[in-house]
VEXDREN-2710 file (C-alpha; in Angstrom, 1 decimal):
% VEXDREN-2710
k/r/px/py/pz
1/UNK/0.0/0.0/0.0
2/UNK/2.5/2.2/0.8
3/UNK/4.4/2.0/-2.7
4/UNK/1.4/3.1/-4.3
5/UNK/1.1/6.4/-2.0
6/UNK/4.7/6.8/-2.9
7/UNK/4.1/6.4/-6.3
8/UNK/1.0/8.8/-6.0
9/UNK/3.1/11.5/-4.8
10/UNK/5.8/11.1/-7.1
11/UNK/3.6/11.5/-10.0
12/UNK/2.0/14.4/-8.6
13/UNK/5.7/16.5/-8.0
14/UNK/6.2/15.1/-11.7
15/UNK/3.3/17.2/-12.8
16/UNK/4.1/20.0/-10.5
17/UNK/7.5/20.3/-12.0
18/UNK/5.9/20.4/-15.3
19/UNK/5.9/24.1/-16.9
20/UNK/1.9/24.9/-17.8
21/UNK/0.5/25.3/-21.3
22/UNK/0.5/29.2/-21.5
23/UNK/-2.9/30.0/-22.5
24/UNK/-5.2/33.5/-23.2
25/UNK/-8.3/32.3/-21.3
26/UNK/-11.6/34.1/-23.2
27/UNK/-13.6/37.1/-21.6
28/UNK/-15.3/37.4/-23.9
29/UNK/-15.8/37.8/-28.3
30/UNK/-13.5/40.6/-28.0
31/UNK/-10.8/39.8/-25.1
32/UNK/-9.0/37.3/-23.1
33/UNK/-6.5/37.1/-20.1
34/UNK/-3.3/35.4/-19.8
35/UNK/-2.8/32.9/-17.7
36/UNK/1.2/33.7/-16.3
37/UNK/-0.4/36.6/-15.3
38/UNK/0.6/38.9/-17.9
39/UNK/-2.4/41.1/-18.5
40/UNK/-5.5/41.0/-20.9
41/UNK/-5.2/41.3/-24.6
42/UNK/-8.2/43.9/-25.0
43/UNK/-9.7/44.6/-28.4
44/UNK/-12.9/46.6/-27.5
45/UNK/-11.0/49.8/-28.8
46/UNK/-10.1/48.9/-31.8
47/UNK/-13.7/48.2/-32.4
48/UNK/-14.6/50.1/-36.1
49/UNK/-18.4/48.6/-37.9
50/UNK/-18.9/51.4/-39.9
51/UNK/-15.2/51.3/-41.3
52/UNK/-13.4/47.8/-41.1
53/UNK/-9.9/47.4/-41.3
54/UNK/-9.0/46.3/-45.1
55/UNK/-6.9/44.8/-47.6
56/UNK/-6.4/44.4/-51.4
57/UNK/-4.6/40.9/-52.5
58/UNK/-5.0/39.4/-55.5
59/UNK/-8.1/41.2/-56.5
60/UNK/-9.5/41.0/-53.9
61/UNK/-10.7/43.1/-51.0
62/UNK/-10.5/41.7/-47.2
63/UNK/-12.2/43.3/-44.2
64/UNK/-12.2/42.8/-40.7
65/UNK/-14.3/44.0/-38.1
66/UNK/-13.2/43.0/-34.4
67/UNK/-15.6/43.0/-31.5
68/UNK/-18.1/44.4/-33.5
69/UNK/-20.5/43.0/-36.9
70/UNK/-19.6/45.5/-39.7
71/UNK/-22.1/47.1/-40.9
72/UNK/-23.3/48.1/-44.5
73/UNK/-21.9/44.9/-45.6
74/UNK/-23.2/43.3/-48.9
75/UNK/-24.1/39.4/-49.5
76/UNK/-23.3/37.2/-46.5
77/UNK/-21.2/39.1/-44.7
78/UNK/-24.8/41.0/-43.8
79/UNK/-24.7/38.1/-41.7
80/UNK/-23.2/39.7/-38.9
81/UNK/-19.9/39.1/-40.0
82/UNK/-16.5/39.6/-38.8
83/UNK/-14.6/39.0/-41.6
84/UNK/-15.3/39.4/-45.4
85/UNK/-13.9/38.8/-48.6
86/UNK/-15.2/40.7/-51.5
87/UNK/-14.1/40.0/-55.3
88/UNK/-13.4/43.7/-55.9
89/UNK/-14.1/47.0/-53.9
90/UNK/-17.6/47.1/-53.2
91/UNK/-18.9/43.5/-54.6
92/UNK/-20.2/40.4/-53.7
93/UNK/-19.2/39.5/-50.0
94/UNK/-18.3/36.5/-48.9
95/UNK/-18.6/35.7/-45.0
96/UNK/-15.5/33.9/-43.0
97/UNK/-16.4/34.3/-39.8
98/UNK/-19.5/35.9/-37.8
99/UNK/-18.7/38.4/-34.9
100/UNK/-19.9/36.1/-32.2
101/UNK/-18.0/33.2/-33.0
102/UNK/-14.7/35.0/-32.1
103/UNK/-12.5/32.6/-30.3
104/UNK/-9.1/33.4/-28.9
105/UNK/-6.6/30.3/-28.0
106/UNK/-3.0/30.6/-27.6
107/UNK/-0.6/29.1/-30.6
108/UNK/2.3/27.6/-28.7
109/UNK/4.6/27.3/-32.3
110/UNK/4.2/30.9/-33.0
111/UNK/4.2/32.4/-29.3
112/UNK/0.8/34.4/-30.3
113/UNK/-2.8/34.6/-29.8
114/UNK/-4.9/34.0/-32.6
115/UNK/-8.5/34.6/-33.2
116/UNK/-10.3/32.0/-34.6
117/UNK/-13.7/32.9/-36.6
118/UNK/-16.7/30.7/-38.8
119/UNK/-19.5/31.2/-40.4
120/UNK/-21.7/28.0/-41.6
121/UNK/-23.8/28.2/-44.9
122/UNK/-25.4/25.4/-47.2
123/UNK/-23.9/22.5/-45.6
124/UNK/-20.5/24.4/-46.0
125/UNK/-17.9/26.4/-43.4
126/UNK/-15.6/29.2/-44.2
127/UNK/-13.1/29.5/-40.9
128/UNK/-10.6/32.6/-40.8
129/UNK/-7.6/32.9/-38.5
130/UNK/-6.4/36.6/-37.2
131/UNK/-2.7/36.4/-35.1
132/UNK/-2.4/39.1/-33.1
133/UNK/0.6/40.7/-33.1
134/UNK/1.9/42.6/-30.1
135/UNK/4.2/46.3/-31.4
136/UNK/3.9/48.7/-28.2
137/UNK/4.5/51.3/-31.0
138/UNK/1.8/50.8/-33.0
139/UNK/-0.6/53.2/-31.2
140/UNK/-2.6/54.4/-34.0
141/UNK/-4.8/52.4/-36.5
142/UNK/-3.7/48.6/-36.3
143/UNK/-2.1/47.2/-39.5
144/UNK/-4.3/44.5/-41.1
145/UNK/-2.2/42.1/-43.4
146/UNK/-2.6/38.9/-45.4
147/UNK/-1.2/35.8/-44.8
148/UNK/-2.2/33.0/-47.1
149/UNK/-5.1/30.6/-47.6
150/UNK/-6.3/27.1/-48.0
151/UNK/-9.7/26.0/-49.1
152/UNK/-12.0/27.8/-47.3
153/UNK/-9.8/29.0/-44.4
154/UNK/-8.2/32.7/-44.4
155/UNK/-5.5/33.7/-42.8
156/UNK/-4.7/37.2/-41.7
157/UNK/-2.5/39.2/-38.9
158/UNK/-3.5/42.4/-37.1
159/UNK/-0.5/44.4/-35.7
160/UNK/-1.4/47.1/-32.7
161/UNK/-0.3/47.7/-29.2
162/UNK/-3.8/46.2/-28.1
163/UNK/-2.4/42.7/-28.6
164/UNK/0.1/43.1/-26.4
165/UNK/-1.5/41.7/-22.5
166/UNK/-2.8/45.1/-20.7
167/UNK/-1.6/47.3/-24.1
168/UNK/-5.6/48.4/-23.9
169/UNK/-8.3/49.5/-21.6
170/UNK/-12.0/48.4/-22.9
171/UNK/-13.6/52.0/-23.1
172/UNK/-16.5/52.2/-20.7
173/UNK/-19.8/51.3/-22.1
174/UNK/-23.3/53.2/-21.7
175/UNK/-26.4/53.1/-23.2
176/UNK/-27.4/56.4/-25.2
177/UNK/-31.4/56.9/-25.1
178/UNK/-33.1/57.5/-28.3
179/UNK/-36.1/58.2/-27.1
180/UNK/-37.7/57.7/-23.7
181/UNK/-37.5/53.8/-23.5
182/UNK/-34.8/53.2/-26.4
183/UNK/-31.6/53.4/-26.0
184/UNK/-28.5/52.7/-28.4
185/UNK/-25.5/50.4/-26.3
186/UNK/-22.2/52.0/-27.4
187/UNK/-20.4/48.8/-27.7
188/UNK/-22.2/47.9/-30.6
189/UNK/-24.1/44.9/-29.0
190/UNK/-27.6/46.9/-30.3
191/UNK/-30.7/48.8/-29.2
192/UNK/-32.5/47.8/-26.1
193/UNK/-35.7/48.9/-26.0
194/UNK/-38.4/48.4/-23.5
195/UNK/-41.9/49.7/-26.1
196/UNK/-43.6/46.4/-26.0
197/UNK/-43.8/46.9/-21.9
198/UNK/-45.9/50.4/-22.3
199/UNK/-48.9/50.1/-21.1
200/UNK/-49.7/53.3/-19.0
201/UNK/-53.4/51.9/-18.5
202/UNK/-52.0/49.2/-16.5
203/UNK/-47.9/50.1/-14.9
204/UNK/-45.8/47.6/-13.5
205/UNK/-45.9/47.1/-9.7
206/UNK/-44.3/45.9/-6.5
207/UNK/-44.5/46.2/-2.6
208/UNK/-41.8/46.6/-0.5
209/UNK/-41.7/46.7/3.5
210/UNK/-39.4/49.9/4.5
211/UNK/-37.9/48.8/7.6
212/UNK/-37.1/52.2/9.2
213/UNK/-40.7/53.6/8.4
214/UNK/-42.2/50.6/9.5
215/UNK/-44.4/50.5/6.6
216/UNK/-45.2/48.9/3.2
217/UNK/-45.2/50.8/0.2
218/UNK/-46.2/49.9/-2.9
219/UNK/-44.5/51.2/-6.7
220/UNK/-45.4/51.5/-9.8
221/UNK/-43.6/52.1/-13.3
222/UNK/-44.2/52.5/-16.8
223/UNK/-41.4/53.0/-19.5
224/UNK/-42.2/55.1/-22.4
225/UNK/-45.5/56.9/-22.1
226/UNK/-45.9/57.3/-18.1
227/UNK/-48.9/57.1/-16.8
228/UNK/-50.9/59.0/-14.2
229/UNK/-52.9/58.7/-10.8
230/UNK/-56.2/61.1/-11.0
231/UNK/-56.2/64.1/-8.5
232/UNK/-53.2/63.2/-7.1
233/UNK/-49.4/64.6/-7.9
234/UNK/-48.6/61.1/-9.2
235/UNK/-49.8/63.1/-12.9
236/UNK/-47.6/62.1/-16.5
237/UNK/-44.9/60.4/-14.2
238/UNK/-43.1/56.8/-14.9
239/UNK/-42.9/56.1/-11.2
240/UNK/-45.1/57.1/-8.3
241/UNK/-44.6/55.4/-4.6
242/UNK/-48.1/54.8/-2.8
243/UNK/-48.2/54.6/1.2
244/UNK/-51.1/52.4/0.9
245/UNK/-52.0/52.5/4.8
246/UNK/-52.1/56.4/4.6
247/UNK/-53.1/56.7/0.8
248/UNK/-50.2/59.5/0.2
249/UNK/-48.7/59.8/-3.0
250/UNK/-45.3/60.5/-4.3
251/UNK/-43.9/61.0/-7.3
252/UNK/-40.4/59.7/-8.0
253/UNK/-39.6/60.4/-11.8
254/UNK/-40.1/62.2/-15.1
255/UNK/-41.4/60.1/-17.5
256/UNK/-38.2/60.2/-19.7
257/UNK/-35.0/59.2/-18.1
258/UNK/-31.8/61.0/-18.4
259/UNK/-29.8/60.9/-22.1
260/UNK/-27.0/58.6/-21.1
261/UNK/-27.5/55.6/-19.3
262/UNK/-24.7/53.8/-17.2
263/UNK/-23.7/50.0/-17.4
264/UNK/-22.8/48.1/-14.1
265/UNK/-19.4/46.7/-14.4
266/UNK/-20.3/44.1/-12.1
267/UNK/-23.8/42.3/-13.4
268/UNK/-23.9/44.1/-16.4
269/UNK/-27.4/45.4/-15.7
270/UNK/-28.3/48.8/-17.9
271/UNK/-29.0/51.4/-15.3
272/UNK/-31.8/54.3/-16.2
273/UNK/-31.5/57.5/-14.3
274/UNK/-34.9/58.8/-13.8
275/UNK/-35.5/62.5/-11.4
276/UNK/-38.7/64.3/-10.7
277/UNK/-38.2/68.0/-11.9
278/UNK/-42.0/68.9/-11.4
279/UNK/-41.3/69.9/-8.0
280/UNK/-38.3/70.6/-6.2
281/UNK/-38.4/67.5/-4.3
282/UNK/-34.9/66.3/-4.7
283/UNK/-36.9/62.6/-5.5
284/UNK/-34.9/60.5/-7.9
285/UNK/-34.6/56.7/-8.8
286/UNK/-32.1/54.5/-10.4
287/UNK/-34.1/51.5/-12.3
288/UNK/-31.1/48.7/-13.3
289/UNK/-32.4/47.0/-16.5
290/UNK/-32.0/42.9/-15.8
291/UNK/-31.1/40.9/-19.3
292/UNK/-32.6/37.7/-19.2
293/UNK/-33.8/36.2/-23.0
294/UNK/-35.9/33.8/-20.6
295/UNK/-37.8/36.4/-19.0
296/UNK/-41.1/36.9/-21.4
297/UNK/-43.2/38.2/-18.7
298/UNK/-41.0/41.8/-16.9
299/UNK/-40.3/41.6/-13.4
300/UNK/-40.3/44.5/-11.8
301/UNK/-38.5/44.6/-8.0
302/UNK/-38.4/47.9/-5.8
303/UNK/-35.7/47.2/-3.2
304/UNK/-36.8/50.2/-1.5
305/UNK/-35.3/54.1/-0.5
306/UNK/-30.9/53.2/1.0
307/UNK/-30.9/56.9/1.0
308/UNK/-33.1/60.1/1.1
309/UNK/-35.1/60.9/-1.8
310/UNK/-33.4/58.3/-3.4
311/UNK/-35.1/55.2/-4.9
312/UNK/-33.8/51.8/-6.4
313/UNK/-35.3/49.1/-8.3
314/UNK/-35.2/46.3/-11.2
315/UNK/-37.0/45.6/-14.3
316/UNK/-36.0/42.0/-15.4
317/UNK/-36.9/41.3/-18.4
318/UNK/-35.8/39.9/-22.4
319/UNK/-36.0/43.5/-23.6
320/UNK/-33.3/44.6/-21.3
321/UNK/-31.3/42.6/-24.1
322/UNK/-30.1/44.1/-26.5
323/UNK/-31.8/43.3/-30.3
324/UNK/-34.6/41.3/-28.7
325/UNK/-37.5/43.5/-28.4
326/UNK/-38.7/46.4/-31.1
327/UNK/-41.5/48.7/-30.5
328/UNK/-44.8/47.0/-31.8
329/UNK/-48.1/49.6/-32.4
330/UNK/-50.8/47.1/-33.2
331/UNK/-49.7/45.3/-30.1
332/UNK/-49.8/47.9/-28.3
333/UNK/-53.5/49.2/-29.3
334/UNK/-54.3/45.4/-28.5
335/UNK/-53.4/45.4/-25.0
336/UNK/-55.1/48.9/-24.7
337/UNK/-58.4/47.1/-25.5
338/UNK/-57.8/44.2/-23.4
339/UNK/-57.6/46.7/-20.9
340/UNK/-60.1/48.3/-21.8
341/UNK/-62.5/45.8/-22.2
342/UNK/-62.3/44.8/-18.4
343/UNK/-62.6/48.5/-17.2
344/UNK/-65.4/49.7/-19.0
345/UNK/-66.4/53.5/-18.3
END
C-alpha cells in the first residue's frame, strides 16, 4: 500500500514540475486574459463597424471588423460578420467568420494569440484565422495584413499595441437613449428597447416593507409613455410610490429618463437614471435593467429608499437585451383594448 502512495506523490511532484500550457483564457468575443499573469489582450477599442480594417490581395478586398458586426456589408457578410472577402471593392461579400464566434486560443509554435472565426452556410464552413501581433508602438490604427489561404480558411494578422496583454483599456460602455425607453449600447451589442412593456393603463408594480418607516409601500412604473394617478401629484410620471395605509402619493420620476444611461461593471445590468423635476423635491430613482432572453413576462423589483429621496429598483426582463424586443403599435392598441374591455367606463 505504501508503494502506491509513494508512487501517488511522485507523480504528482512530476506534474508539479511540469511548466503549464500558456494559454489567453476568453472574456469574452472581444478579449481574453493570460494565464502567467501577464495582462489581458483587449480589443474593445479597436472596435470600427462602420469602417473595417481592409486589404487588397489578388483582387480581392479583405475586411475585418473586431468586437463588433460590420455594418453596410453586402451578400453574406450582412450576416453579422467579422470578416469578409469581396471580389473587388464594393462586390459580392463573402462571409468567414461571424462576430460572435470569435474565439481566442494561444498558438504555442508561433508564441501568439490567434482569433479564430466561422460562419456556416449550405452545408459548408468558411473559418478565418487573425494572429495578433503585439508592437507597443503601434498606437494608432492597427495594421491589417494577409497571410495565405487554403480551401475555405483565411489567414490574416492584425499588428497594434492592443495585442500586447494590458496594451488596452476596454472603453467604458453606456447606453445612449433614443427616445424615452430606447436606448442605443455603445459597444455595438444593439438597441434595447423596452416599447412592448408600455402600457400606461396598467404600470408595472411591487411592494416593498421599508424597515425604518415601518411601513409597506407599494411602486409602480411604466417606461415610455408614463402614466398618471387622477387628483393626485402622481400626474404624466413613470414612477409614483403609494403609502397604501395612509393613501399618500409621491412621485419619483419624469417620464423620460436621463440621455445617457450607465452599465454596471459588475452584473452588467443597464442602469436608467430617472428625477422628478416637477417639483423641487430632490426625488430621484435608479431603475437597473435585468437581461434575461428567458424572462417573457417583466419583473419589476423595488428594493426600497438606502438613502433620502433616493429610490432603487429592477426591471428584469428579455427586452433589457439588447436586439430582442422592437417597438410593436398594433400590439400595443391590442393590450389597450384588453384593458379596456375589463374597465369599461
Amino acid at each position: 500500500m505504501w508503494r502506491i502512495a509513494v508512487s501517488l506523490l511522485l507523480a504528482w511532484c512530476f506534474q508539479q514540475g511540469l511548466p503549464q500550457q500558456l494559454e489567453c483564457r476568453q472574456v469574452d468575443h472581444c478579449s481574453c486574459l493570460m494565464s502567467d499573469g501577464s495582462g489581458k489582450i483587449e480589443l474593445h477599442s479597436l472596435a470600427r463597424p462602420n469602417n473595417p480594417y481592409k486589404i487588397d490581395h489578388n483582387n480581392y478586398t479583405y475586411l475585418y471588423s473586431p468586437c463588433q458586426a460590420m455594418r453596410n456589408a453586402t451578400g453574406e457578410c450582412k450576416d453579422a460578420a467579422s470578416v469578409c472577402q469581396q471580389f473587388d471593392e464594393g462586390g459580392i461579400g463573402y462571409n468567414y467568420g461571424t462576430a460572435d464566434s470569435a474565439s481566442f486560443y494561444y498558438d504555442p509554435n508561433t508564441k501568439q494569440v490567434k482569433i479564430s472565426y466561422s460562419y456556416f452556410e449550405s452545408n459548408m464552413t468558411r473559418n478565418s484565422n487573425v494572429d495578433l501581433v503585439c508592437d507597443p508602438g503601434q498606437r494608432e490604427r492597427p495594421l491589417f495584413g494577409y497571410q495565405g489561404s487554403d480551401p475555405f480558411l483565411m489567414n490574416f494578422k492584425l499588428t497594434s499595441v492592443c495585442a500586447c496583454p494590458g496594451g488596452c483599456l476596454a472603453p467604458p460602455v453606456s447606453c445612449a437613449m433614443k427616445d424615452s425607453c430606447t436606448c442605443e449600447m455603445s459597444d455595438g451589442s444593439g438597441e434595447i428597447n423596452l416599447h412592448p412593456l408600455d402600457n400606461p393603463w396598467a404600470p408595472l408594480r411591487s411592494s416593498h416593507f421599508q424597515p425604518d418607516l415601518g411601513r409597506n409601500f407599494t411602486y409602480y412604473y411604466n417606461p415610455c409613455s408614463g402614466f398618471s394617478f387622477a387628483n393626485t401629484v402622481c400626474t404624466n410620471v413613470s414612477t409614483c410610490q403609494v403609502d397604501t395605509a395612509a393613501q399618500l402619493f409621491y412621485a419619483l420620476g419624469d417620464v423620460a429618463p436621463q440621455p445617457i444611461a450607465d452599465v454596471d461593471q459588475e452584473d452588467g445590468s443597464v442602469i436608467l437614471h430617472y428625477e422628478y423635476t416637477e417639483k423641487d423635491t430632490g426625488r430621484h430613482f435608479h431603475l437597473h435593467l435585468m437581461c434575461d432572453p428567458e424572462q417573457h413576462v417583466p419583473e419589476f423589483t423595488a428594493l426600497g429608499e438606502p438613502a433620502e429621496n433616493y429610490y432603487v429598483m429592477t426591471l428584469k426582463t428579455r427586452c433589457a437585451c439588447p436586439g430582442l424586443c422592437k417597438d410593436d403599435p398594433i400590439a400595443r392598441k391590442a393590450r389597450y383594448l384588453k384593458w379596456k374591455a375589463f374597465h369599461p367606463d
